[in-house]
Structure formats: structure tokens, C-alpha cells
ZALUM-797986 format. One record per residue: x, y, z of N, C-alpha, C in turn. Coordinates in steps of 0.2 Angstrom, whole numbers, padded with zeros to 4 digits, always signed. Layout:
<rs>
+-------+-------+-------+-------+-------+-------+-------+-------+-------+
|    nX |    nY |    nZ |   caX |   caY |   caZ |    cX |    cY |    cZ |
+-------+-------+-------+-------+-------+-------+-------+-------+-------+
|     X |     Y |     Z |     X |     Y |     Z |     X |     Y |     Z |
...
+-------+-------+-------+-------+-------+-------+-------+-------+-------+
</rs>
This chain:
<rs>
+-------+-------+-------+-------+-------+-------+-------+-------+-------+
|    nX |    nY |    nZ |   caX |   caY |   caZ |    cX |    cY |    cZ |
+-------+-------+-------+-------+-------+-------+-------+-------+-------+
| +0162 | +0465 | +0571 | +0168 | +0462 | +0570 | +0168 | +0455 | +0571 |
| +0170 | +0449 | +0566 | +0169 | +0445 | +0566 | +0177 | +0441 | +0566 |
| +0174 | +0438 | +0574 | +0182 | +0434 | +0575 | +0181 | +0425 | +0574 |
| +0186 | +0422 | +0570 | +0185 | +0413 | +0574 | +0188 | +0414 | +0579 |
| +0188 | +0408 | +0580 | +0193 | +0406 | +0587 | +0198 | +0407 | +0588 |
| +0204 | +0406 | +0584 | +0209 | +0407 | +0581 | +0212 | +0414 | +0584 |
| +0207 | +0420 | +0579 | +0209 | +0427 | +0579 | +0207 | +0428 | +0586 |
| +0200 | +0427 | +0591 | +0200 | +0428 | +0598 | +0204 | +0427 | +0601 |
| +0209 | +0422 | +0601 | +0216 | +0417 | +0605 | +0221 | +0424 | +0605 |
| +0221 | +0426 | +0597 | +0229 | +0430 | +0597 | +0226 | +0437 | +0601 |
| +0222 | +0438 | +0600 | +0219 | +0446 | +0601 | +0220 | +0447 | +0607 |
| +0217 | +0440 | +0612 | +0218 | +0440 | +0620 | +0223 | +0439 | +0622 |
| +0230 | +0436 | +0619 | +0234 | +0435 | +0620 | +0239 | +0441 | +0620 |
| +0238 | +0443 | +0617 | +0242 | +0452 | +0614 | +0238 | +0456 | +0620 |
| +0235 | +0455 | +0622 | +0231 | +0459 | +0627 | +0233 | +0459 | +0634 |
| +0234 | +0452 | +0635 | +0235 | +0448 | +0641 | +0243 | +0450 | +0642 |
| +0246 | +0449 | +0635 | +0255 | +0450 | +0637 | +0256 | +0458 | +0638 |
| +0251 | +0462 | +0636 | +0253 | +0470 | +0638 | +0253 | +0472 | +0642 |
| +0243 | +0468 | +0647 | +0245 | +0472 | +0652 | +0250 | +0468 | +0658 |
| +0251 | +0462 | +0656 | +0255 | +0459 | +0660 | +0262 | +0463 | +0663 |
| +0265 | +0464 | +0656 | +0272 | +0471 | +0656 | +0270 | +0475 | +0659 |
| +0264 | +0479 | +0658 | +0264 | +0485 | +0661 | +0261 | +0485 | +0670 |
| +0260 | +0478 | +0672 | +0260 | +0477 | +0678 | +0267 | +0475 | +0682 |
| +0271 | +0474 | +0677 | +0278 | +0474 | +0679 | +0283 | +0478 | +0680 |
| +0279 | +0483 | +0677 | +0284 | +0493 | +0676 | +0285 | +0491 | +0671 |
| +0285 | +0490 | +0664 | +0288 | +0490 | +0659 | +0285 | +0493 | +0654 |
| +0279 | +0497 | +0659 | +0274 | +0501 | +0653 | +0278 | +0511 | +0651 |
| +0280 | +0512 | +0646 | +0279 | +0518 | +0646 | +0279 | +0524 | +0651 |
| +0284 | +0529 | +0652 | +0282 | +0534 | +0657 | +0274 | +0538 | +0654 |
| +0272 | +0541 | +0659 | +0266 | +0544 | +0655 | +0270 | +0552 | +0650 |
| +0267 | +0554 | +0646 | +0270 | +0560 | +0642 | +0268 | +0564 | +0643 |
| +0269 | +0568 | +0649 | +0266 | +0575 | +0652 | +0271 | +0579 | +0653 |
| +0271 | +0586 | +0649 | +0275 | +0591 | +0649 | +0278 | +0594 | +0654 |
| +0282 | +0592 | +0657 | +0286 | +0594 | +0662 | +0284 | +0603 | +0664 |
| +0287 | +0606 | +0657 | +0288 | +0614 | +0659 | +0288 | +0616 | +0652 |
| +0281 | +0621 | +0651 | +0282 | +0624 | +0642 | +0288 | +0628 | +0640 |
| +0292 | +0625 | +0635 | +0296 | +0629 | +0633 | +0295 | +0637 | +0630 |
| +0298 | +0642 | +0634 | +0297 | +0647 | +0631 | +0301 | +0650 | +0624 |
| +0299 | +0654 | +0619 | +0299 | +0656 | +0614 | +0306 | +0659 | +0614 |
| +0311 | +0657 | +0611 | +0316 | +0662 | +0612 | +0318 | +0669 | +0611 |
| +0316 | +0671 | +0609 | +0314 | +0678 | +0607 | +0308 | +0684 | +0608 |
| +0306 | +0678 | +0616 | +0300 | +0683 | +0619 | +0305 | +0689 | +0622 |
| +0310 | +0688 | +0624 | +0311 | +0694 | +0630 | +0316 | +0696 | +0624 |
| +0317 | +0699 | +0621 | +0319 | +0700 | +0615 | +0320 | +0709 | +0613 |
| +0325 | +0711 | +0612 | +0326 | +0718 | +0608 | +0324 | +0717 | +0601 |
| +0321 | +0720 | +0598 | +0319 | +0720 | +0589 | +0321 | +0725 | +0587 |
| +0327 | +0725 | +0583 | +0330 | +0730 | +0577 | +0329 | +0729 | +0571 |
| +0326 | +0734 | +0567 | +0326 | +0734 | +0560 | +0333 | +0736 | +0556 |
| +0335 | +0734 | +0552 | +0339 | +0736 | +0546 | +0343 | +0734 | +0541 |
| +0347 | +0734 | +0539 | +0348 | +0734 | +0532 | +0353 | +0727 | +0531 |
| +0354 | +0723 | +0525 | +0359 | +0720 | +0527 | +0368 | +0723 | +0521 |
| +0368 | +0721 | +0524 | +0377 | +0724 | +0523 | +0382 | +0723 | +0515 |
| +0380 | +0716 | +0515 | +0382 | +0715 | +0508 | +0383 | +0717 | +0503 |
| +0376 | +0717 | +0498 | +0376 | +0718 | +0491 | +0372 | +0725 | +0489 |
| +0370 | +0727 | +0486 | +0369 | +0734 | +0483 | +0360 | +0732 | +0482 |
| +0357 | +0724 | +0484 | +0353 | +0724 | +0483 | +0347 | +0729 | +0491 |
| +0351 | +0728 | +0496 | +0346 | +0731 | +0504 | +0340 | +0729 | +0504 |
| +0340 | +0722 | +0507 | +0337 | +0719 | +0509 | +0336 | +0722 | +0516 |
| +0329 | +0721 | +0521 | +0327 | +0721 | +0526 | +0330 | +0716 | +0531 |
| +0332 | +0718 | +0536 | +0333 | +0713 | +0541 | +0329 | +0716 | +0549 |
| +0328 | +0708 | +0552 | +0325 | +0709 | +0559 | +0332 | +0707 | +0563 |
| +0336 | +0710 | +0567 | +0340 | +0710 | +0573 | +0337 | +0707 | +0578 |
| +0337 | +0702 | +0585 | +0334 | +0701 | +0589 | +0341 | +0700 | +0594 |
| +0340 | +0706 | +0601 | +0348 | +0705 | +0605 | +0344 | +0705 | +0610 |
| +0350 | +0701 | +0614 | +0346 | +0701 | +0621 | +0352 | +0707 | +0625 |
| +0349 | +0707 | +0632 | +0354 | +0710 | +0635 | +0349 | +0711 | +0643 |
| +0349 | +0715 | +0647 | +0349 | +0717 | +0653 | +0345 | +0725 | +0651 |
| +0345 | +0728 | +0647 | +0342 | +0734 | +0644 | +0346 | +0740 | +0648 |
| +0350 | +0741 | +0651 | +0352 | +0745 | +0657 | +0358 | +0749 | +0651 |
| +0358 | +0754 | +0658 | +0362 | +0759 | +0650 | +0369 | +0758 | +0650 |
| +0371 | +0757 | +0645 | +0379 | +0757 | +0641 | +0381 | +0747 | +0640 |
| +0375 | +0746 | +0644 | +0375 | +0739 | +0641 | +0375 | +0735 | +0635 |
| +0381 | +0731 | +0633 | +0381 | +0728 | +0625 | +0376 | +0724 | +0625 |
| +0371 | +0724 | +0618 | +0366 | +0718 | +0619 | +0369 | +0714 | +0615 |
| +0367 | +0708 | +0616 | +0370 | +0703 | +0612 | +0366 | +0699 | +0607 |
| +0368 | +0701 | +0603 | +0364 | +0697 | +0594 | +0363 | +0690 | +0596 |
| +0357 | +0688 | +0596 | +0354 | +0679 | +0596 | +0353 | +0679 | +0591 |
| +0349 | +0683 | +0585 | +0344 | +0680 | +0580 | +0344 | +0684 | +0575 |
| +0344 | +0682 | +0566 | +0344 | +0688 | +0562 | +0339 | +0684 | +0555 |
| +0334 | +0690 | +0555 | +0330 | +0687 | +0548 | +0328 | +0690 | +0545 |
| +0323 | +0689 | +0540 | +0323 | +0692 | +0535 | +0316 | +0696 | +0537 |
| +0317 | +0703 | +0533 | +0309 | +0708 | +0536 | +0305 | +0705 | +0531 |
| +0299 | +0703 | +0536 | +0292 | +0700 | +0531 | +0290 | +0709 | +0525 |
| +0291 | +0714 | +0530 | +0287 | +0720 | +0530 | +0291 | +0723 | +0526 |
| +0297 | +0721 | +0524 | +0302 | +0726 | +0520 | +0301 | +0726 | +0512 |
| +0298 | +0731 | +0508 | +0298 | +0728 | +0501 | +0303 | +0726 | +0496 |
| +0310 | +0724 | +0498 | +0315 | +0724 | +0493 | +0314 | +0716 | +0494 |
| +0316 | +0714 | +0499 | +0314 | +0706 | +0499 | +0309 | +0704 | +0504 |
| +0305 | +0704 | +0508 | +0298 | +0703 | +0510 | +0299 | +0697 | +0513 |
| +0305 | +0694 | +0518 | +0304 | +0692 | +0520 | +0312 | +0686 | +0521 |
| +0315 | +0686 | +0517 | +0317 | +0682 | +0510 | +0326 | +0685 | +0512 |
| +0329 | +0681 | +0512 | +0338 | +0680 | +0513 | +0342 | +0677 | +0509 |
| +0348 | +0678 | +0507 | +0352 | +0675 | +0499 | +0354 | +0672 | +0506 |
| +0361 | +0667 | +0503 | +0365 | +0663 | +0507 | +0369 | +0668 | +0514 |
| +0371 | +0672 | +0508 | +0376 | +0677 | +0513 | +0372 | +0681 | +0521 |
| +0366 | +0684 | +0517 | +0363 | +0688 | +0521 | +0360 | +0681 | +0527 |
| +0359 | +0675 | +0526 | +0356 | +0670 | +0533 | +0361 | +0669 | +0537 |
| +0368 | +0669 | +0533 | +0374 | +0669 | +0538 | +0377 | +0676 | +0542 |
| +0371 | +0679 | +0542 | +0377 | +0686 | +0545 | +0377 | +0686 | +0552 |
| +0372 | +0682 | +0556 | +0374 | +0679 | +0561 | +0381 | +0675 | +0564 |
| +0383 | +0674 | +0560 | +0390 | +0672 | +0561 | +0397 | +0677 | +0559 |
| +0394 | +0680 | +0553 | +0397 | +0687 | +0551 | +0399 | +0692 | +0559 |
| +0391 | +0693 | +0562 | +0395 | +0696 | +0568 | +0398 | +0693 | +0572 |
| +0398 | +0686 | +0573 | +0399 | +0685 | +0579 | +0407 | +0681 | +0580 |
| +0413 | +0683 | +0573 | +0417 | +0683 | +0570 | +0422 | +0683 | +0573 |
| +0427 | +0679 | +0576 | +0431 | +0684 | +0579 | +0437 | +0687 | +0575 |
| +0437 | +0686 | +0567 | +0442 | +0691 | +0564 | +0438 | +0698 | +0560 |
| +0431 | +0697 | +0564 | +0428 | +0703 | +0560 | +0432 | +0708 | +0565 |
| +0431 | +0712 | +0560 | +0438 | +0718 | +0559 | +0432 | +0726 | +0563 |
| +0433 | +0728 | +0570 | +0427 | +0731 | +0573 | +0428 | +0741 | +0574 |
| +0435 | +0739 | +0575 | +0440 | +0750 | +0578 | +0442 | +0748 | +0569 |
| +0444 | +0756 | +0569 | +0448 | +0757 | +0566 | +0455 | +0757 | +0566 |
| +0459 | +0755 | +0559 | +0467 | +0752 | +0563 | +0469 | +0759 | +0556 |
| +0477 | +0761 | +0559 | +0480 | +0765 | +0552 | +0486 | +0762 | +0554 |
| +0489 | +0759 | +0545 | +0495 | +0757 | +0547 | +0498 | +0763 | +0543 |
| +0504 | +0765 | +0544 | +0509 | +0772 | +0545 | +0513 | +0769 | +0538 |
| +0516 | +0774 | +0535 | +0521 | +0775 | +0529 | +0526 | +0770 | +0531 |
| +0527 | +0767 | +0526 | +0534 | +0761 | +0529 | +0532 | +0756 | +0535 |
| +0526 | +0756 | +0537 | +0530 | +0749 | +0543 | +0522 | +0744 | +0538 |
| +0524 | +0738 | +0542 | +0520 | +0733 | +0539 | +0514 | +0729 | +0545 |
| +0515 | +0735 | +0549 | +0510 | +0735 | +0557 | +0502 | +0738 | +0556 |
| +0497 | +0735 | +0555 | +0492 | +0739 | +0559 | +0491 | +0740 | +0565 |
| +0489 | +0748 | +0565 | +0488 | +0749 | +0574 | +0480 | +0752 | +0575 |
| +0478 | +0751 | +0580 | +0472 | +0753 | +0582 | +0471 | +0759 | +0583 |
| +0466 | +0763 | +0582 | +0465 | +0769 | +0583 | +0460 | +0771 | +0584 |
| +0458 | +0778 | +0589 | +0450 | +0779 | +0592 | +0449 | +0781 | +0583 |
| +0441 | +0783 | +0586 | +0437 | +0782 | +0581 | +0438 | +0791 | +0581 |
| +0437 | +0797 | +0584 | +0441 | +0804 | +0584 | +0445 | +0803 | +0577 |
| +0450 | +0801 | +0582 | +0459 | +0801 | +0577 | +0457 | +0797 | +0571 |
| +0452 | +0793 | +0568 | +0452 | +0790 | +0562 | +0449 | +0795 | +0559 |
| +0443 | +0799 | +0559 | +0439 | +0803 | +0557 | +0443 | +0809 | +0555 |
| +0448 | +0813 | +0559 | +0453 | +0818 | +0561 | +0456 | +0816 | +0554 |
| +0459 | +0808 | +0554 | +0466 | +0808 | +0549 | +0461 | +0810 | +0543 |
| +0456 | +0807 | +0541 | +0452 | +0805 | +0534 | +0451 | +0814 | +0533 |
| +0448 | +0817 | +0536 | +0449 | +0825 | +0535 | +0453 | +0827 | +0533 |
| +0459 | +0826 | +0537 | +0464 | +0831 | +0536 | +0467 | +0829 | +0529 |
| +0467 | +0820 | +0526 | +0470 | +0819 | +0520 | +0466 | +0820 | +0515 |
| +0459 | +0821 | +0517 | +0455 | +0824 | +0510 | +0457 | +0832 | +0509 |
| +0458 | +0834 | +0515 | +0459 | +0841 | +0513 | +0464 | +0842 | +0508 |
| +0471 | +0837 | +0511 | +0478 | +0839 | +0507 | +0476 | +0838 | +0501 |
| +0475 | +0831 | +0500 | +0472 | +0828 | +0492 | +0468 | +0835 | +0488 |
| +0463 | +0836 | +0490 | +0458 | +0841 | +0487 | +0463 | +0849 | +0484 |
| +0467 | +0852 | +0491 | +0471 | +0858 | +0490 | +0477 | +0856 | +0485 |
| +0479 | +0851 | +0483 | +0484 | +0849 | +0480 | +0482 | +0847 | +0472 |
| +0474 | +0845 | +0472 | +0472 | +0843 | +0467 | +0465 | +0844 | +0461 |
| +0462 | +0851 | +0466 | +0458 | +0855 | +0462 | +0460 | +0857 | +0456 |
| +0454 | +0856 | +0454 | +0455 | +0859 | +0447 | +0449 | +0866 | +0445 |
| +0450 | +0872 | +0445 | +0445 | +0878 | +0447 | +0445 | +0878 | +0439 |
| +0447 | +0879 | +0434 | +0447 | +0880 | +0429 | +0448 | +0874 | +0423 |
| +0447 | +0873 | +0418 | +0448 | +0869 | +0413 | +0453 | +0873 | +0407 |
| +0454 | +0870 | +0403 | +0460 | +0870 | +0399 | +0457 | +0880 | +0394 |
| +0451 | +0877 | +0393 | +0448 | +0882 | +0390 | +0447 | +0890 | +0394 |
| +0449 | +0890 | +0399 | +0444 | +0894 | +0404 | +0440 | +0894 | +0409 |
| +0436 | +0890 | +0407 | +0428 | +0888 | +0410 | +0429 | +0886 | +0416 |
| +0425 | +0887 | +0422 | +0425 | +0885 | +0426 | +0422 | +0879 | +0430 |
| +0426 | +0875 | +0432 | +0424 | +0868 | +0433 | +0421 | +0864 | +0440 |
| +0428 | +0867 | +0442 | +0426 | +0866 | +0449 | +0427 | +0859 | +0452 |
| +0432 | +0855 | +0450 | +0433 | +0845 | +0450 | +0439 | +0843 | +0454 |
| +0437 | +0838 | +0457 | +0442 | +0834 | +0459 | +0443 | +0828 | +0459 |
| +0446 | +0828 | +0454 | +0446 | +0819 | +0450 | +0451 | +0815 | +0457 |
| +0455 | +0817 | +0460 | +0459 | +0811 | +0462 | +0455 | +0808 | +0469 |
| +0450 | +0808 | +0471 | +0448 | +0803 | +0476 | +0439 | +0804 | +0475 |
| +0437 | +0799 | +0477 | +0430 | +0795 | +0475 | +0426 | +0794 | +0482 |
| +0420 | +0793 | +0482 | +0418 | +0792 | +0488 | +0411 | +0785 | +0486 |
| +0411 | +0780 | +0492 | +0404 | +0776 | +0490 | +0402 | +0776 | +0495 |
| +0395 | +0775 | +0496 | +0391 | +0778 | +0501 | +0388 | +0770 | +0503 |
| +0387 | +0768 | +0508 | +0387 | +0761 | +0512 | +0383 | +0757 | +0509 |
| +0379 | +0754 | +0508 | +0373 | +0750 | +0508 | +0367 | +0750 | +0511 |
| +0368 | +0752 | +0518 | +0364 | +0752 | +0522 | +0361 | +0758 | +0522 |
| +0363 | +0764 | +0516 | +0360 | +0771 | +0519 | +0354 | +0770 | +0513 |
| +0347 | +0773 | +0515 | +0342 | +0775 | +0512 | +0343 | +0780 | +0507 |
| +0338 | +0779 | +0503 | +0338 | +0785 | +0498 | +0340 | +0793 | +0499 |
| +0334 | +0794 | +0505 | +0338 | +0800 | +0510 | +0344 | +0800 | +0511 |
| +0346 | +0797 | +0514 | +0352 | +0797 | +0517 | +0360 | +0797 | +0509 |
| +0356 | +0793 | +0505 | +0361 | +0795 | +0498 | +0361 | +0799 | +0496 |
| +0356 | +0801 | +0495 | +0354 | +0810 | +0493 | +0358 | +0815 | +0496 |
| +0359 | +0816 | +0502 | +0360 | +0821 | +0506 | +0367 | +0821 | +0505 |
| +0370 | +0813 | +0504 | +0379 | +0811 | +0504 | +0379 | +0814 | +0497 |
| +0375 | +0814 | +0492 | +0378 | +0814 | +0487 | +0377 | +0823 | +0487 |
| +0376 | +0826 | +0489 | +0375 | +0834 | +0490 | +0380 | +0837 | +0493 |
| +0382 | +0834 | +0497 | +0391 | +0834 | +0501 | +0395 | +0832 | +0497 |
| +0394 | +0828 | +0495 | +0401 | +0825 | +0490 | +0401 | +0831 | +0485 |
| +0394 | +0830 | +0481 | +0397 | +0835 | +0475 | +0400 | +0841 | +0476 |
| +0397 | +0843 | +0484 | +0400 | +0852 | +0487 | +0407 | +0852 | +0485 |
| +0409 | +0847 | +0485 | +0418 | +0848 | +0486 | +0419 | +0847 | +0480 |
| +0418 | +0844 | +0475 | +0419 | +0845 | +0468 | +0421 | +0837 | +0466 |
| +0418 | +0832 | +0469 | +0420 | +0825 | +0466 | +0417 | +0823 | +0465 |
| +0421 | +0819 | +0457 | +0414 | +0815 | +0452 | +0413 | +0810 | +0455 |
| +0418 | +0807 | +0456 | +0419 | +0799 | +0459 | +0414 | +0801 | +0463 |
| +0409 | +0796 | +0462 | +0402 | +0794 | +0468 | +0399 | +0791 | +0466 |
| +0396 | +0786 | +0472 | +0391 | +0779 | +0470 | +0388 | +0778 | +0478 |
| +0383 | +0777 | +0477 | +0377 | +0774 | +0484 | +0377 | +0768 | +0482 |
| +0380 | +0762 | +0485 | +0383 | +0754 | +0482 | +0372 | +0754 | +0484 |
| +0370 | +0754 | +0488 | +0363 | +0750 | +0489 | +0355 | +0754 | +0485 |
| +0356 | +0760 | +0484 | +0350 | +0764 | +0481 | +0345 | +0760 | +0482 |
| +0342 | +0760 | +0490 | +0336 | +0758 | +0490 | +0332 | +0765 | +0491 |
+-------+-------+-------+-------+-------+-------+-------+-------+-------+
</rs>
């Protein structure tokens, strides 16, 4: 390296003025890690499943924490996309990266509610007594609106006035098997919204 005199002067002088400061305390803490940040999702519950939205069922990874103890709610920290899942491999739309917020909503809508003939109230209801009602009004519907025959004779066996769509979330098994029930009672109306 070839200095004049000149560049020797500034070179020591910038040298001189450093450690000068840094004899004065005005050198830099040293940058030694205090304490490794752990992972947040080491102590982590992983749930596999579907997402909710669109008909397309995509994979998702769940991550909840909780205490693991029994009847304990765990609580959702983290939602991504399944590398492993082949409908999207990894991969989230706008909706599916916000479902994080989707749960943790407070107008998401979580019991079931029935509001009654004439009032303008939703009311709460166990999940028993919702299941109870939807039975009992498919039966009425169904006994009031079978159709055992057709105009010609023939036997049909239909029941046009109510429809059934099966979640998003359910697997191909699981559509298959709704759509085996459904058709038992004689209704055409049917659709599995995800057919994955």
C-alpha cells in the first residue's frame, strides 16, 4: 500500500480520534446475544385441515398452544398453508392467510341461535336442541312433501322442497357417504361445496 505523507497524517488521525472515543466510553456496547430467541411454535400443537372458504380445500397447518390438560381450549397462534397438501402445496389466497383473524373474531358467530316465528330476536341454543329442531323440521317438510309417485304412476320417490350442501371441509369420503344419506330420503337438491 503506498501512502504520501498527506494520506499517512489522515489515516492516523482517524485512528487516533477512534480510539480516543473509545477511551472515553463512547465506543459501541459489545453485540453479544443476550438470550437465544426461541421458535414460536416449538411447543406447539399441529393440526391438519381444511380451509373453510371456497370449494377449492386447500390444506392448512393449525398451530395452538394450550397447557394440553383435559377439556382445556387451546388457543390458535398460527395458520399456514400445507406444504404436503396437493390442492395447494403450500400456497394461501388472500382469505385463506387471514383466517387467523377470521377465528379470532369477536362477531364470529360460534352456538347455534333460532329465532322463533314472529319475533325479531336471535336466541341461543345447545347444540342437542339445534340438531332436535333441524330433524324434527326435515321430517315435517319431507311427510308433507313427498312425492312416492309421478303423474304417470311410476315410482319416484323425491323430494323437491329442501336441499342439502355438504361443508367444504369434508373429504371425498366423507361426501360420498353425505351423499348416500341424502339421496336415502329422496332429495335431489345436493352439492359437496369442496370435492376434494
Amino acid at each position: 500500500m503506498d501512502l504520501n505523507r498527506r494520506q499517512f497524517f489522515k489515516v492516523a488521525a482517524v485512528g487516533l480520534g477512534g480510539s480516543s472515543l473509545a477511551a472515553l466510553g463512547m465506543a459501541p456496547t459489545p453485540a453479544f446475544a443476550e438470550q437465544v430467541r426461541h421458535f414460536k411454535l416449538a411447543h406447539t400443537i399441529e393440526t391438519r385441515n381444511t380451509c373453510p372458504y371456497c370449494s377449492v380445500g386447500c390444506g392448512l397447518i393449525m398451530y395452538s398452544q394450550g397447557d394440553a390438560g383435559k377439556n382445556v381450549k387451546q388457543n390458535i397462534i398460527h395458520i399456514e398453508g400445507d406444504a404436503d397438501h396437493p390442492v395447494n402445496r403450500g400456497t394461501l389466497c388472500p382469505k385463506g392467510a387471514g383466517l387467523l383473524d377470521f377465528i379470532h373474531s369477536p362477531s364470529r358467530l360460534q352456538y347455534p341461535e333460532v329465532r322463533k316465528a314472529g319475533s325479531k330476536e336471535w336466541v341461543r341454543v345447545e347444540w342437542d336442541e339445534a340438531l332436535d329442531r333441524i330433524a324434527h323440521l326435515m321430517k315435517q317438510d319431507r311427510d308433507a312433501n313427498f312425492i312416492e309417485k309421478n303423474a304417470q304412476g311410476q315410482t319416484v320417490n323425491r323430494w323437491l322442497t329442501t336441499g342439502f350442501l355438504a361443508a367444504s371441509a369434508a373429504s371425498s369420503e366423507a361426501g360420498y357417504l353425505t351423499h348416500k344419506v341424502v339421496r336415502a330420503t329422496g332429495m335431489l337438491g345436493f352439492d359437496n361445496q369442496a370435492r376434494v
